[in-house]
N, C-alpha and C positions, 0 to 999 in steps of 0.2 A: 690796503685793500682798495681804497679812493684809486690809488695811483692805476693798478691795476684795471681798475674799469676804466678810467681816463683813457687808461694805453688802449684798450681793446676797442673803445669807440672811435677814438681818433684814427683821420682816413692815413693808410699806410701804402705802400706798392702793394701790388696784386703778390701772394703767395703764391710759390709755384704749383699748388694743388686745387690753385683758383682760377689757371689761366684757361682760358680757350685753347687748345693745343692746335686746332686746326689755323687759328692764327697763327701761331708762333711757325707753323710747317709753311703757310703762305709769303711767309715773311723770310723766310730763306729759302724759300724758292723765288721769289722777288732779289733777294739778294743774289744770286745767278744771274738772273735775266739781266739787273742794273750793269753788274761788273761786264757782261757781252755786250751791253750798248755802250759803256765807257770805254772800253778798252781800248778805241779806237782815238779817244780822244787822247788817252795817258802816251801811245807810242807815238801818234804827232802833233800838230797845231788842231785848237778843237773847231775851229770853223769850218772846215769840211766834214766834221762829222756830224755836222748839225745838217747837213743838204740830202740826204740821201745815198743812191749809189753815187759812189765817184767812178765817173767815166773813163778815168785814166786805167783802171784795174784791167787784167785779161788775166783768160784760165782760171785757176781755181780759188785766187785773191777773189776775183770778182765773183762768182759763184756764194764764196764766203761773204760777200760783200751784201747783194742780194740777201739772199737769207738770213741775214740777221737784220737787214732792213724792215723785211716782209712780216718775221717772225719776232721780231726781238725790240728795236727803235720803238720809241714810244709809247710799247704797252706795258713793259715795267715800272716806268717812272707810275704811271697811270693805276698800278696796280698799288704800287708804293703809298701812295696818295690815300687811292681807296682804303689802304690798311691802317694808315695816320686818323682818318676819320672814324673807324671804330674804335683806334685806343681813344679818343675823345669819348666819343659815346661809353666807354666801360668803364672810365675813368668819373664820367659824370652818374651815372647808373651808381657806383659804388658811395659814393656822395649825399645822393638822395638819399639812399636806402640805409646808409648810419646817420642822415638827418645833420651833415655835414655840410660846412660852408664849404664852395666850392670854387669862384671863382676868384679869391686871393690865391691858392693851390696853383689853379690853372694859369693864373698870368705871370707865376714863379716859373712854373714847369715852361711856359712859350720862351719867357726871357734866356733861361738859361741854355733852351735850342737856341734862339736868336746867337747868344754869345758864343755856344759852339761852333754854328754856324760860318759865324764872323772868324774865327780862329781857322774853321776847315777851308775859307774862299780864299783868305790873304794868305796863310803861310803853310797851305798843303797846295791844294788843289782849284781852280777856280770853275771849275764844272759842277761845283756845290749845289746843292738842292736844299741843305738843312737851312739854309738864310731865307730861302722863299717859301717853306714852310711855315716857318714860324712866324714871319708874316703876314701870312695869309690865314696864319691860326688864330691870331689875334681877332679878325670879324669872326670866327666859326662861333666864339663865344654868344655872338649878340643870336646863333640861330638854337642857340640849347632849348629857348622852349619852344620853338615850333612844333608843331604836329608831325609825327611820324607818317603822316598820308601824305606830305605836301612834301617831305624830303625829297622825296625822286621826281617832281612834276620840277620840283626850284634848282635840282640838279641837272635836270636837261635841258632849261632854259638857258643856264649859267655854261654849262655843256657848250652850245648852240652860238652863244656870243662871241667867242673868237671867228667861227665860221659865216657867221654875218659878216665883223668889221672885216675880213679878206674878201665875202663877196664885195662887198663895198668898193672896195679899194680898186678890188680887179673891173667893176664897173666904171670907176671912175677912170679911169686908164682907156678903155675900149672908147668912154664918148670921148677924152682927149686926144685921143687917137684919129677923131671923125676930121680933125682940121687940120694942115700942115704946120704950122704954128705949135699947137698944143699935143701933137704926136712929137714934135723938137723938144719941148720943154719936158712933157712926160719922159722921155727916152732920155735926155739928162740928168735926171731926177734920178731916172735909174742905174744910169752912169755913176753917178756919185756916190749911190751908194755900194755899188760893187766896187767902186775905189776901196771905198771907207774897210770894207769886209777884208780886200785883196791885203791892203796897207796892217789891218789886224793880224791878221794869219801870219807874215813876216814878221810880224810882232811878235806874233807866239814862238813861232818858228825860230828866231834869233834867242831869244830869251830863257825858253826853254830845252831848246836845242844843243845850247853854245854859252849860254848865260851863266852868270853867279848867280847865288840863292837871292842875294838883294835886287837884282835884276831880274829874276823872278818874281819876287813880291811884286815890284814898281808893275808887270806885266800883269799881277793877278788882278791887282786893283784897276785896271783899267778893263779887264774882261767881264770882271763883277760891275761892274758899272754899266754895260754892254747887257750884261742877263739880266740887271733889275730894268735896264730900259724895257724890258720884254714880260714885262708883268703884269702891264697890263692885256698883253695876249696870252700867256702860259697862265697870268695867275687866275681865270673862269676856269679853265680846264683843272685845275689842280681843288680849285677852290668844287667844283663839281664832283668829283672822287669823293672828299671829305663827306659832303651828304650822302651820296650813296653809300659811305662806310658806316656813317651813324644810322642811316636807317637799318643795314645788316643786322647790328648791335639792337637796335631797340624792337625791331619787329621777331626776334629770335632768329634769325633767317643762318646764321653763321654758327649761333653757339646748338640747335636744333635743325640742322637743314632737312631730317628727315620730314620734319612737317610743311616742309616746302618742296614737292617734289614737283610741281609744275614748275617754278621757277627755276629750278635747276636743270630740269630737263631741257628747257627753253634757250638757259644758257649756252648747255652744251651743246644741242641740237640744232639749234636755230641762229644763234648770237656769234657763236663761235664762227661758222660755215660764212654767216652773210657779211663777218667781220673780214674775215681772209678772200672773200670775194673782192670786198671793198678796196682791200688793200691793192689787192694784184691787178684792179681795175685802174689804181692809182698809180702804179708801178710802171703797167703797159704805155700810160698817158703822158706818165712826167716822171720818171724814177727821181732825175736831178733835179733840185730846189735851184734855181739860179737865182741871184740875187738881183742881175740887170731884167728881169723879166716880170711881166707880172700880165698874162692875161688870161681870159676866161678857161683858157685847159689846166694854167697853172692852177687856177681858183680851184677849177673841180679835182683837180688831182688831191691839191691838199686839203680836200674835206673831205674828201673821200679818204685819206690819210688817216686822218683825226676819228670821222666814225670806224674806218675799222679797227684803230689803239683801240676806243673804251668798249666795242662788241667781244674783241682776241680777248682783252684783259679780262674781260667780267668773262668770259667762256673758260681762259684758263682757271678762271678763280673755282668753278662749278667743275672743273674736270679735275683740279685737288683733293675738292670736297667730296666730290662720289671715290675717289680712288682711298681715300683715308676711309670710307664705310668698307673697304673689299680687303680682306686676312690681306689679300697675297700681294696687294700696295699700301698695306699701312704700314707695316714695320719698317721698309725700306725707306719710306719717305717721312716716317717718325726720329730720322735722324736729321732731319732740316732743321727739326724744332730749336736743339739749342741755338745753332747760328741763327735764328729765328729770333729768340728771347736775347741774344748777343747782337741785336742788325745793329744798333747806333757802331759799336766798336767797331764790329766787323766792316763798315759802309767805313769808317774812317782807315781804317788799318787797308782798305783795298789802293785808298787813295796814298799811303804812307810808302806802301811796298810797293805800286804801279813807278811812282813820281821818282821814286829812291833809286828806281830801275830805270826808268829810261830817260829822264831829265840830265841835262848835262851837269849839274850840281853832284849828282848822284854816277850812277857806275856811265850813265852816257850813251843807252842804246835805240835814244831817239833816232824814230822812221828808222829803223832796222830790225823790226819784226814783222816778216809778210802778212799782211790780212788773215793769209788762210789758216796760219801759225798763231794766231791770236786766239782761237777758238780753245785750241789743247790747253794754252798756256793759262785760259782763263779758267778752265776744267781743273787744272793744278793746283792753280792757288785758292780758288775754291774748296777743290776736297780736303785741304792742310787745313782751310778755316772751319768746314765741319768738324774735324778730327778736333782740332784746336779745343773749339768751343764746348765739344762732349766733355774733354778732360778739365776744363777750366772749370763749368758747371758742376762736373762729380764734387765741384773742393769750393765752390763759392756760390752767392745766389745768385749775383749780377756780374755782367762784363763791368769792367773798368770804367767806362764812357757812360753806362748803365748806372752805373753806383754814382758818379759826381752826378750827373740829372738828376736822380733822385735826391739826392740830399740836399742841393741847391732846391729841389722841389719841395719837398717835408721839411728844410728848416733843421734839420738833425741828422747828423751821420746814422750811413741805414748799418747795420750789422752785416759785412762781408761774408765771412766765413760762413757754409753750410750749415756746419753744425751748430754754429753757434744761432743760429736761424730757426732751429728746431727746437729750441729750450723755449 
């Protein structure tokens, strides 16, 4: 009987009859959106997929190219983010409320993303996000008792900070630029580093193009080396999502949105519209990120960039949540959910079957899928991964990638099987 109660206080994963569903539907609908902005990087070198439109495209490549810019780049990861910062919050919510120590749990569950992480950048894919998560999750811990009023003032400040240090930077450029002298030094400056980028890219290009898998790894590690330089720019934007997910979570706003109907309305009416404004202001201005360049249009293009990722993201996130209130869009979109409650797997398994396909280690059909052909192909392997996941879910509780987190997490193998979940 002792044992018994023990079991049922001690903090365990969330039961499937305990989940937020409107998460687990966000979260594969995020898993869409990630796979459309990767996609580009898995058929060629990923440093042009970091710039923008590539100028090289014509016809309907570039069209596709566009649109997934405008609509797609940036406000998945963003949205991604936002949904990592409510599992924190439901995770610590669940914690208090059985009067459970919470952050030995927590810095198990970081570690053992950490180590996925570390496995998905060096010997899958080096476009990883789960290494900068984790952390970045690492401080989330020290904001658990903050005030739920102050989450979204300290999220847009944090928001705000990469858009500073670029104003900065594109400032300091414009006064170096006032003397002949320091417009040479500045313009070399920028020279070098468009080497350094050009010199990567053939990097990528050779290794993953043309390369053996070990000639891959040597390239992965040198790409991830390259992303965590950039942390301290992505990781305020990433670290900013995280509050605005924990406040979702603490203020009811996600597991209740109907008691928030100003703010959703706002989303979708307002956030959404000035977000996609934002965007295509930034588009007309500067579509291409160049690397030798950096002045005041560059500056405003990409902050204008940046506000409309986290306005689109948070808009799509509110045009989910009213569609999951309406008969005639929930059921349809109630099939996102298992890929949803499966994203760890699913997010690695995208990267296992892109790499496997177009890496020359693999079948070899690097830069041989057109732009505009990437859109269906990502539609495919997508719907295979909803179908996947419905059938995996009927016979177990967690994905695969699901189940080792967790038990790395709790310290005890969690019970696979469904049924055996329900005794």
């Amino acid at each position: 009987m002792m044992a018994e109660t023990l079991d049922s206080t001690r903090l365990q994963p969330v039961a499937a009859r305990e989940r937020i569903e409107s998460m687990d539907v966000l979260r594969g609908f995020a898993l869409l959106g990630i796979l459309l902005m990767n996609i580009e990087a898995f058929v060629g070198p990923m440093i042009p997929a970091l710039t923008g439109l590539n100028p090289q495209l014509t016809g309907a490549d570039r069209i596709a190219d566009a649109l997934i810019y405008i609509f797609v780049q940036g406000k998945f990861y963003t949205l991604f983010s936002l949904l990592f910062g409510m599992g924190f919050a439901v995770m610590s919510q669940r914690a208090e409320a059985r009067q459970q120590p919470f952050a030995g749990i927590y810095l198990r569950r970081t570690l053992g993303l950490l180590v996925i992480g570390l496995i998905h950048t060096l010997l899958i894919w080096s476009g990883d996000i789960l290494l900068t998560y984790a952390l970045l999750a690492f401080v989330l811990l020290a904001f658990r008792g903050v005030s739920s009023k102050w989450l979204p003032w300290l999220a847009i400040g944090a928001y705000l900070l990469p858009m500073g240090f670029v104003t900065l930077f594109g400032v300091l450029g414009e006064l170096a630029s006032l003397s002949p002298q320091g417009a040479q030094e500045w313009n070399a400056q920028m020279a070098t580093m468009a080497s350094q980028m050009a010199a990567m890219e053939q990097g990528q290009r050779a290794a993953y193009g043309s390369g053996t898998y070990l000639q891959a790894v040597a390239q992965r590690a040198q790409d991830t080396g390259f992303m965590l330089s950039n942390i301290m720019m992505m990781g305020p934007l990433i670290f900013a999502m995280y509050l605005f997910g924990a406040w979702f979570v603490r203020s009811g706003a996600i597991a209740h949105p109907e008691r928030f109907p100003r703010l959703y309305a706002c989303l979708r009416w307002l956030a959404l519209p000035i977000g996609l404004a934002s965007m295509l202001a930034s588009f007309v201005i500067h579509p291409t990120m160049e690397f030798d360049r950096m002045d005041m249009g560059t500056v405003f293009a990409f902050c204008a960039s940046l506000l409309g990722s986290l306005l689109m993201a948070m808009g799509y996130l509110a045009w989910i949540v009213r569609a999951l209130q309406s008969p005639t869009w929930a059921r349809p979109l109630h099939w996102l959910a298992p890929a949803g409650r499966m994203a760890l797997t699913n997010y690695l398994l995208q990267s296992i079957v892109c790499t496997l396909i177009f890496y020359g280690y693999g079948l070899g059909y690097f830069e041989q899928l057109s732009r505009a052909w990437q859109v269906p192909f990502v539609l495919a392997v997508f719907a295979v991964q909803v179908l996947l996941s419905r059938w995996w879910l009927a016979r177990f509780r967690f994905g695969p990638a699901e189940w080792l987190w967790r038990t790395v997490t709790y310290l005890r193998p969690q019970p696979m099987r469904a049924l055996a979940a329900s005794h």
